[in-house]
Structure formats: C-alpha cells, structure tokens
C-alpha positions in Angstrom: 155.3 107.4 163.8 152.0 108.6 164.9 149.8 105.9 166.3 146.3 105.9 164.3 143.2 105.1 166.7 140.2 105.5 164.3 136.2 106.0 164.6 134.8 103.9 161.9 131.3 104.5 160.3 129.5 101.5 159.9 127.0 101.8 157.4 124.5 98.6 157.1 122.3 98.9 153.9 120.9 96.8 151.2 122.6 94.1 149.2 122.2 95.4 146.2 123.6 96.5 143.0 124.6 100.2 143.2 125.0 100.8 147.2 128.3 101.1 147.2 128.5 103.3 144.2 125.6 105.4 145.4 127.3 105.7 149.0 130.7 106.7 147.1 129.0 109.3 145.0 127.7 111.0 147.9 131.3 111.6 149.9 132.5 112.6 146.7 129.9 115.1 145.6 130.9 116.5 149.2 134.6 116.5 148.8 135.0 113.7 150.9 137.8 111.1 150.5 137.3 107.6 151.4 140.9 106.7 153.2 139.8 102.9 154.3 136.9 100.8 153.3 135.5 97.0 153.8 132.3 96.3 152.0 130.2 92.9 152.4 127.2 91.4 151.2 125.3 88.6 153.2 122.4 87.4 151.8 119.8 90.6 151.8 122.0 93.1 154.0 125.1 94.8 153.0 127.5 96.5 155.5 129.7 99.1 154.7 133.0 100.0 156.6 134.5 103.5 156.3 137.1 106.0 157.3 137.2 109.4 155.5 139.0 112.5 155.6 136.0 113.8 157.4 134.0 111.4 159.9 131.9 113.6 161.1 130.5 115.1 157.7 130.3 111.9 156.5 128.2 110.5 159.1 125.4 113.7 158.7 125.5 113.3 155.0 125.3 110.1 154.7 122.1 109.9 157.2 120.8 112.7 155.7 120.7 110.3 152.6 118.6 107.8 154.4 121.3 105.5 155.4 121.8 104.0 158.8 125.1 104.4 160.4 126.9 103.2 163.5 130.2 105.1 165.1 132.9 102.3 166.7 136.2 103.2 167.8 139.0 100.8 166.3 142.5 100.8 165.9 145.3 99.8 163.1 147.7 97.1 163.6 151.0 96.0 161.7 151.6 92.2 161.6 154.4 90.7 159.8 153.1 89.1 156.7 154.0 85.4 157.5 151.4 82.5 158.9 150.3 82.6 162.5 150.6 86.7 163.0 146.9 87.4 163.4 146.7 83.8 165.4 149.0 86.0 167.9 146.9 89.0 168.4 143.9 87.1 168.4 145.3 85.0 171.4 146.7 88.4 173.0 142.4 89.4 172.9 140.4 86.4 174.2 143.2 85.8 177.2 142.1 89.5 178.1 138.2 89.1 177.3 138.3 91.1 174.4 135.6 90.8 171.6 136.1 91.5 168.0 133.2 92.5 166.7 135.1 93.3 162.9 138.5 92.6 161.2 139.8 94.0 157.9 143.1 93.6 156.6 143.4 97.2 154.6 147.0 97.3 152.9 149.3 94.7 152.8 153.0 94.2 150.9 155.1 91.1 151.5 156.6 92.0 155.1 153.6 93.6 156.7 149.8 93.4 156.9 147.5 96.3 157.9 144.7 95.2 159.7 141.7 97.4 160.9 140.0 96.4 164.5 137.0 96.8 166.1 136.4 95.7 169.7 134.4 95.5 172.4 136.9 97.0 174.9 138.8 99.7 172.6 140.6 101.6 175.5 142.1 98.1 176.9 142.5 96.7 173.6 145.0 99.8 172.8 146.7 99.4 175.6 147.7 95.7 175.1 148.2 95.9 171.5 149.7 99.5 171.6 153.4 97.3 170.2 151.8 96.8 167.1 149.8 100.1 167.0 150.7 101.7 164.0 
C-alpha cells in the first residue's frame, strides 16, 4: 500500500452560517473534489481543513475568493480502533519533541481509525510513525 503524506490547506475564516457551503461551492464550480475535511467554529473564527484532488488549484481559487489559506504538510495514520491507540502515538511524539499543531480522525470502522496529523517536525514525525503510515 502506498504511504499517503499530504499538504493540507488550512483555511481560517468567519464563523458563520454559509462558509462552509460557500467554500464547497467554489471547488465544485472548479471541478474540484474535496477528499478529507475537518471544519470548526470557535467563537467568531472558523477553520477549515482540506485535502482535494487538486491542492494547488485549490489554494489559488480559493485566495482568489478572498479567503486566507495556510499550506502544512501532514500525514495519515491507522490505529486500531480500541482505547489507548492515539494515547500511544501521542507518547511516541512528545518523547521526540514533536508538536501537534492539528488532529482529525477522518474514517473510521470498528478495527481501525484514520487519523490526519499535522506537526511541527513532519520529516521526523514520518519517520517515527512511518509503522502506522498508511
């Protein structure tokens, strides 16, 4: 299986009613296909998390819409669906001074959990969690 090592587009907007549909609207008006996606309000701000079929048209559209965008390298990791799974890669990161600067669990069935990472470290980060790379 090919390991997926991913450039995310970070999108940080306003938390408000029809961001998220606007944002959609736009990829699809350009043919692009969301593939991943985390979206969060806190209080005023909204942040968006994305991976399409095409990051770097993405990323021009979307600024050229007026939204602010950040690139960040991250990776996917498979866990076993049982208690204490992300307790073990988390441990795995701080004993090597690794940051996570954002976690999203993106698919998940009863023996495995998908989780999408963020770090501050991505090179080392794939190299000590490249075992549960997926």
């Amino acid at each position: 299986m090919k390991k997926r090592h991913k450039k995310f587009l970070k999108i940080i907007t306003e938390n408000k009613p029809g961001k998220l549909d606007n944002i959609s609207k736009i990829l699809a008006q350009a043919d692009i296909d969301i593939k991943d996606f985390v979206a969060v309000g806190i209080d005023e701000k909204g942040l968006v998390i994305l991976y399409t079929s095409d990051q770097e048209k993405a990323l021009e559209i979307l600024q050229n819409n007026g939204y602010y965008i950040l690139e960040e390298s991250g990776i996917i990791i498979k866990l076993e669906s049982k208690p204490g799974a992300l307790a073990k890669i988390t441990d795995i990161l701080i004993k090597k001074n690794i940051n996570i600067n954002s976690a999203a669990t993106i698919d998940r069935n009863k023996k495995f959990t998908f989780v999408a990472l963020t770090v501050d470290d991505t090179n080392q980060a794939k190299k000590i969690l490249k075992n549960y790379a997926v």
